[in-house]
C-alpha positions in Angstrom: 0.0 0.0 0.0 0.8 3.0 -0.9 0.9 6.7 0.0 1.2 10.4 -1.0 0.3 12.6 1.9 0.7 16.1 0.7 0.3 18.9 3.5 -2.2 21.8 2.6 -3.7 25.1 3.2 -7.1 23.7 0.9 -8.0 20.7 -1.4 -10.9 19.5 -3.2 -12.1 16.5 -5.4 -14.6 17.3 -8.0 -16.9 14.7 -9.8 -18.8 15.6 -12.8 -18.1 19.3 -12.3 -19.8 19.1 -8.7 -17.3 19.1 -5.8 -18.1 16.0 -3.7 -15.5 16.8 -0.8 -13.2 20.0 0.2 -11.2 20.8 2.9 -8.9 23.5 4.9 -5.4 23.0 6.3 -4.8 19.4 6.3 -3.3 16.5 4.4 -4.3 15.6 0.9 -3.7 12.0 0.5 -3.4 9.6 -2.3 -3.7 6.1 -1.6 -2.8 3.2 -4.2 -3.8 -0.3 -3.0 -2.0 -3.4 -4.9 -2.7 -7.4 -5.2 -0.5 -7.9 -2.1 -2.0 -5.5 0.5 -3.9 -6.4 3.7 -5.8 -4.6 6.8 -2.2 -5.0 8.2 -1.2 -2.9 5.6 -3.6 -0.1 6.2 -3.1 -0.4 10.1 0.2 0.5 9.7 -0.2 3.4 7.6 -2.9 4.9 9.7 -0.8 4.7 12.3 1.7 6.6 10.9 -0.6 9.3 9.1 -2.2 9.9 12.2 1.5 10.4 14.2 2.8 12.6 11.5 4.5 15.5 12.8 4.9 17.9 10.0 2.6 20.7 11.2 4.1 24.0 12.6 4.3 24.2 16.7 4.5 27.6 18.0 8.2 28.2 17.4 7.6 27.1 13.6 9.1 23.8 14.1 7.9 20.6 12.3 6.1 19.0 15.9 2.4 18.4 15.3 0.7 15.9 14.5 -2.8 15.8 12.2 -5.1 15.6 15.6 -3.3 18.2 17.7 -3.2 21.1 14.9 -7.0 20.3 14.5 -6.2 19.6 10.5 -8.7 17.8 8.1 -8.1 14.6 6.0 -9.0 14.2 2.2 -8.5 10.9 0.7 -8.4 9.9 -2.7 -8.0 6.4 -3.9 -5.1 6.7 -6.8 -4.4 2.9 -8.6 -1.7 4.7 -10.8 0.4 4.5 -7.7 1.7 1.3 -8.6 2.7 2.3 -12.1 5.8 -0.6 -13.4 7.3 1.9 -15.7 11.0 0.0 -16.4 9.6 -1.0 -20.0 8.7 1.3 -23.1 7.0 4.5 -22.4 3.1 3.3 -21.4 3.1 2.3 -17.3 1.5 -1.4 -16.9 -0.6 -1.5 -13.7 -0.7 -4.7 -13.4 0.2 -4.6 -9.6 -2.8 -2.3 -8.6 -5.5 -4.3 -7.0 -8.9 -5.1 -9.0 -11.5 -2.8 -7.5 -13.4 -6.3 -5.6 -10.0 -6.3 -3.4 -9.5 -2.4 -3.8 -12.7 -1.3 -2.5 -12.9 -3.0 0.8 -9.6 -2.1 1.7 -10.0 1.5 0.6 -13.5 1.4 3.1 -11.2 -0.3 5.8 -8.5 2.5 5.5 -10.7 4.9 5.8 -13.0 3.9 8.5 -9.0 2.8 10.7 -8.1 6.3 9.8 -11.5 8.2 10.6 -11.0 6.0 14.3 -7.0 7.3 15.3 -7.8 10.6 14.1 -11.1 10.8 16.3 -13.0 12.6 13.0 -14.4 11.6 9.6 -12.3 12.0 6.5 -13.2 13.7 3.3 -13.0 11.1 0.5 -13.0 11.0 -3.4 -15.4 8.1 -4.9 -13.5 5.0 -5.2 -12.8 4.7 -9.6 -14.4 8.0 -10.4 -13.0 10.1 -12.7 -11.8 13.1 -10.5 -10.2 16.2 -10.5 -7.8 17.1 -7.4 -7.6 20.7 -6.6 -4.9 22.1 -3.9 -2.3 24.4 -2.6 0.1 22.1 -1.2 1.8 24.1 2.1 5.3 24.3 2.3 5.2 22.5 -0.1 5.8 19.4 2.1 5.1 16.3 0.6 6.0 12.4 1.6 5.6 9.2 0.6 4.9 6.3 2.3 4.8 2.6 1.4 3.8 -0.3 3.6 6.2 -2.9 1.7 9.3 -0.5 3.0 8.7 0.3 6.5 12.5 1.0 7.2 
């Protein structure tokens, strides 16, 4: 499992020209799910999400975490995550999950993630086409990956 947690000042997911979800200063996160991901998976990200300290303390140091700094979640399942691109020029996929392992993991992640930060997330819709709208603070951006947890 995979993730890009971007921190920002605003972001937004739009479907069909209607915004489905928006938020203020937060974490904008992508999450790619492939064929060998479990709860575990999820569990362990959560935990680290939720323990992130990259928000400013009062001396402008990197010390808080998502819950203390009162910041918002948005969450936007992203299969392209998992793009093989070592051959040609068009990525294969063929390590993103199918959408009947995909979609109750995506649920699970969500629901484990809602539960550490103590508040409900803002999601995308799970194989929608979307468009992502944000100003990324900082910019501070980081990626995580459950298969390299060094």
């Amino acid at each position: 499992m995979r993730v890009v947690i971007q921190r920002v000042n605003e972001a937004s997911v739009t479907i069909g020209g209607v915004v489905k979800s928006a938020i203020g200063n937060g974490f904008m996160i992508l999450l790619g799910i492939e064929t060998e991901d479990s709860k575990e998976d999820a569990e362990w990200l959560c935990g680290k999400i939720a323990a992130l300290r990259v928000f400013a303390d009062e001396e402008w140091l990197m010390n808080k975490d998502i819950i203390s700094c009162g910041g918002e979640i948005l969450l936007v399942s992203q299969f392209t995550l998992h793009a093989q691109y070592k051959k040609g020029n068009r990525p294969s996929f063929i390590r993103a999950a199918r959408p009947e392992q995909a979609i109750p993991l995506y649920e699970y992640f969500i629901g484990n993630l809602s539960e550490k930060i103590g508040r409900p997330l803002a999601t995308g819709t799970f194989g929608a086409d979307m468009q992502v709208a944000l100003i990324n603070d900082g910019p501070v951006t980081i990626i995580m990956d459950s298969k390299h947890k060094e």
